[in-house]
C-alpha positions as CSV (number, residue, x, y, z in Angstrom):
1,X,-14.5,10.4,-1.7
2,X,-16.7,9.1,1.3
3,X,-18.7,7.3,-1.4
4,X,-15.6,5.5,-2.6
5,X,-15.0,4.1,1.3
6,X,-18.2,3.0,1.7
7,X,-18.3,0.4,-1.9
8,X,-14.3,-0.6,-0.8
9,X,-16.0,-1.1,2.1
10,X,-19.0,-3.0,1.3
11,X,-16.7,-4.9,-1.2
12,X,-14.4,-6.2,1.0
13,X,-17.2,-7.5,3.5
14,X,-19.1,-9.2,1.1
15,X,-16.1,-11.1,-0.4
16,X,-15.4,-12.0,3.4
17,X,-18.8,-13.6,4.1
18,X,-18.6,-15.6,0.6
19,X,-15.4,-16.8,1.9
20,X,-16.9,-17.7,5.2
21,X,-14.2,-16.1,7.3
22,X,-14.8,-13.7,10.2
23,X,-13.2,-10.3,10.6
24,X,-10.9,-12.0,13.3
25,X,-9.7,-14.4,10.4
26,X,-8.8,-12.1,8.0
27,X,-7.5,-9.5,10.6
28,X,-4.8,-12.2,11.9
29,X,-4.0,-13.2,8.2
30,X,-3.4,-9.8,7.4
31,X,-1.6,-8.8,10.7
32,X,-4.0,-6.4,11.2
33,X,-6.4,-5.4,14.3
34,X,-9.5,-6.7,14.0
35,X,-10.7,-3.4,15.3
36,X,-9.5,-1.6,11.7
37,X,-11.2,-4.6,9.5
38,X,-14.5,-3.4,11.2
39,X,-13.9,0.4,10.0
40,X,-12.8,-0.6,6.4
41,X,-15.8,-2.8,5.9
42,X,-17.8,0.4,7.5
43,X,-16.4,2.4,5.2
44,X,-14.9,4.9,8.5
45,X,-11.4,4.9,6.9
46,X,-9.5,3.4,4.2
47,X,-6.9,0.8,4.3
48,X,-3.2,2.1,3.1
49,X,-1.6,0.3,-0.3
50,X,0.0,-3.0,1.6
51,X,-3.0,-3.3,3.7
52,X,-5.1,-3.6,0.9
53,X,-3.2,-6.3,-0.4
54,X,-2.7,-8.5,2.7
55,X,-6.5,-8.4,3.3
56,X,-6.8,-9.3,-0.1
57,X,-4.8,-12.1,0.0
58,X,-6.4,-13.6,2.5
59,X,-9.9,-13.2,1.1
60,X,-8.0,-15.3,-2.0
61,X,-8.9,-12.2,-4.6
62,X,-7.0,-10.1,-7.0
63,X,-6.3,-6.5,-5.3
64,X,-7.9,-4.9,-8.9
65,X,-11.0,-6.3,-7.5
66,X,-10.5,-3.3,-5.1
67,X,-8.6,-0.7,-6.7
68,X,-7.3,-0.2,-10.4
69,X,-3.7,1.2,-9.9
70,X,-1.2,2.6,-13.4
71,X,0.4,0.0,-15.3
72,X,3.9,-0.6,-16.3
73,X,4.3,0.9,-19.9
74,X,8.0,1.0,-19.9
75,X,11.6,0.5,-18.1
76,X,11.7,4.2,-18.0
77,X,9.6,5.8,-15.5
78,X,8.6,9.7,-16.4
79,X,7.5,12.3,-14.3
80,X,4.7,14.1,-16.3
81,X,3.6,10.7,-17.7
82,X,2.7,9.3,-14.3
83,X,-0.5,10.2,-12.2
84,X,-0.9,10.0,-8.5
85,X,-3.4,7.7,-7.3
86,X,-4.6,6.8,-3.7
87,X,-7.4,4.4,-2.0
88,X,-9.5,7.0,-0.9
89,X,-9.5,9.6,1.8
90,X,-6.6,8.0,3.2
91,X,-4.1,10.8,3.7
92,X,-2.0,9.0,1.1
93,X,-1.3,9.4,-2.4
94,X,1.4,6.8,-4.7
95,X,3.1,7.3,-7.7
96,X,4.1,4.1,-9.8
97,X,8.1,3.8,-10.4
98,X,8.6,0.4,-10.9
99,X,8.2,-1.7,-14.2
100,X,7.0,-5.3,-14.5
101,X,9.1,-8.4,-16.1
102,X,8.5,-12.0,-15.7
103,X,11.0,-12.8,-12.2
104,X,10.6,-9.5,-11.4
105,X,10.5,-9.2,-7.1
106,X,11.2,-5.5,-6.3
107,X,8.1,-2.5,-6.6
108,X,8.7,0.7,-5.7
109,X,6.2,3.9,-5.5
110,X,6.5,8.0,-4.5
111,X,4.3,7.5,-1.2
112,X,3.2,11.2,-0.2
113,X,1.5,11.1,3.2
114,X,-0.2,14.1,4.3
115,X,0.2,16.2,7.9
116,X,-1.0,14.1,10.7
117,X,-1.6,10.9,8.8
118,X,-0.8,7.8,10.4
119,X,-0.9,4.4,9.6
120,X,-2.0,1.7,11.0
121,X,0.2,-1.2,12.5
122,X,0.7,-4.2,10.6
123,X,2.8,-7.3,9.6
124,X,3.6,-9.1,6.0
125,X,6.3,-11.0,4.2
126,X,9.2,-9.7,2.4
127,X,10.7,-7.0,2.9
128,X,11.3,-3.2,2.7
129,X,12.7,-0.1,2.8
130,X,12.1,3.8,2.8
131,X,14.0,7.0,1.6
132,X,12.6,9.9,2.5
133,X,13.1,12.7,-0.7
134,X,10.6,15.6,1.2
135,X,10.0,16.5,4.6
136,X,10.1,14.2,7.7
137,X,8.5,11.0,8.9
138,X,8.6,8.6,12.0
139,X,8.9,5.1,11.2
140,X,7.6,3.0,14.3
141,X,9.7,-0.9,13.4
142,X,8.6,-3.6,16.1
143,X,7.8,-0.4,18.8
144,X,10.9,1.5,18.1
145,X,10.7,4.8,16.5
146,X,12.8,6.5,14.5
147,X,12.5,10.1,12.4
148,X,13.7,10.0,9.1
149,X,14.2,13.4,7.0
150,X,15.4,14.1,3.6
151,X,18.1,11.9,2.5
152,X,17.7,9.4,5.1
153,X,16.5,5.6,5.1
154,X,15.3,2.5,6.7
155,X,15.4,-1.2,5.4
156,X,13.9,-4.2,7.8
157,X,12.2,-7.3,7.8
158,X,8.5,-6.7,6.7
159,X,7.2,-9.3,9.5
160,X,8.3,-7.0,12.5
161,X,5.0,-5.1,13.0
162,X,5.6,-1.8,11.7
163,X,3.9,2.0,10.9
164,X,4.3,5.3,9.5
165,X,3.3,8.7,10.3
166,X,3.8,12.7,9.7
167,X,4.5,14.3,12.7
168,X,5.0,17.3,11.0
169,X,2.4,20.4,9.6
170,X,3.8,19.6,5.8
171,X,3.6,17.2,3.0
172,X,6.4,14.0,3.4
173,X,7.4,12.5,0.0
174,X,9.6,9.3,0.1
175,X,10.4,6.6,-1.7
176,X,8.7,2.8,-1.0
177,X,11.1,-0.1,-2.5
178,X,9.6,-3.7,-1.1
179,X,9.3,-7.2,-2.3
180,X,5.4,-7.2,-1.5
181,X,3.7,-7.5,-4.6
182,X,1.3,-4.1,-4.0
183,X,0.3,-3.8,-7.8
184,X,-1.3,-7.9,-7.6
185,X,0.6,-8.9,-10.8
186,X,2.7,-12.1,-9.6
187,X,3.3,-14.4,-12.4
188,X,1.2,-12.7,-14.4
189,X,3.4,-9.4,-14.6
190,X,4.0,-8.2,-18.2
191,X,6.5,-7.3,-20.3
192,X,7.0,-3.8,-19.9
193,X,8.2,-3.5,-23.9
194,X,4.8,-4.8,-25.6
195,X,2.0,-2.9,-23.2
196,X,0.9,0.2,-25.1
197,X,-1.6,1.9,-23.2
198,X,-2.0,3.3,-19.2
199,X,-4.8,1.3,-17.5
């Protein structure tokens, strides 16, 4: 698993310096601390899902350049078909429930964050909302925090700086609905009907 920080790491710094940019670039394009661009490229941690993506939007390359995530094969999303996935030894683990169709501007995952885990801060467009299915988490939405258990939910403006974390000793399960696009399909998203196999 270390391994697997270390090449996202070393990834992500070498498609930095061929874009020219400094750490302090692509950390205030992403709304991130330049501070956690250092570890990723280190390989010390791993970012979480919509970190990824807003660093790798500002390095101007596809997120599957940094991690192969599940496919839309269908409308219907079923539970023993799908397969968690995560970016590493991140404390995080996502399940797929959203399709793909062209005009398409909601994606959804199961997010499962482990005991202790904690995100760090950041800022993008769109935005988002969580609904917590097991266990509890704190949501932190421009400094104020909130506790969320089962049944409850928060929706706000993805550009207030915002973080997640488990203050609690078991696993929190919750649902992720935004309008960032965290699988890196834009236009290019297919038709859910004609794809026949589960990258």
């Amino acid at each position: 698993m270390q391994q697997t920080q270390q090449v996202m790491g070393e990834r992500l710094r070498q498609t930095r310096k061929n874009r020219s940019l400094t750490m302090q670039e692509v950390a205030d394009g992403a709304g991130l601390s330049v501070g956690f661009i250092s570890q990723i490229e280190r390989g010390l941690t791993v970012p979480s899902l919509s970190s990824l993506v807003s660093i790798s939007r500002v390095l101007e390359t596809p997120v599957s350049s940094f991690l192969e995530q599940p496919r839309a094969v269908s409308a219907v999303s079923r539970k023993q078909l799908r397969e968690p996935y995560s970016l590493g030894k991140t404390g995080l683990s996502y399940e797929r429930i959203s399709a793909s169709f062209p005009g398409n501007v909601l994606r959804s995952v199961l997010m499962h964050e482990e005991p202790g885990h904690s995100d760090e801060p950041i800022s993008h467009e769109g935005e988002e909302m969580m609904f917590v299915l097991v266990g509890e988490i704190t949501v932190e939405v421009d400094g104020e925090a909130s506790v969320l258990g089962p049944g409850d939910s928060i929706h706000f403006d993805s550009r207030r700086p915002h973080r997640t974390w488990n203050h609690t000793s078991e696993m929190t399960t919750l649902i992720w609905c935004g309008t960032m696009d965290v699988f890196g399909e834009g236009d290019e998203s297919p038709d859910p009907i004609h794809r026949n196999e589960m990258d």
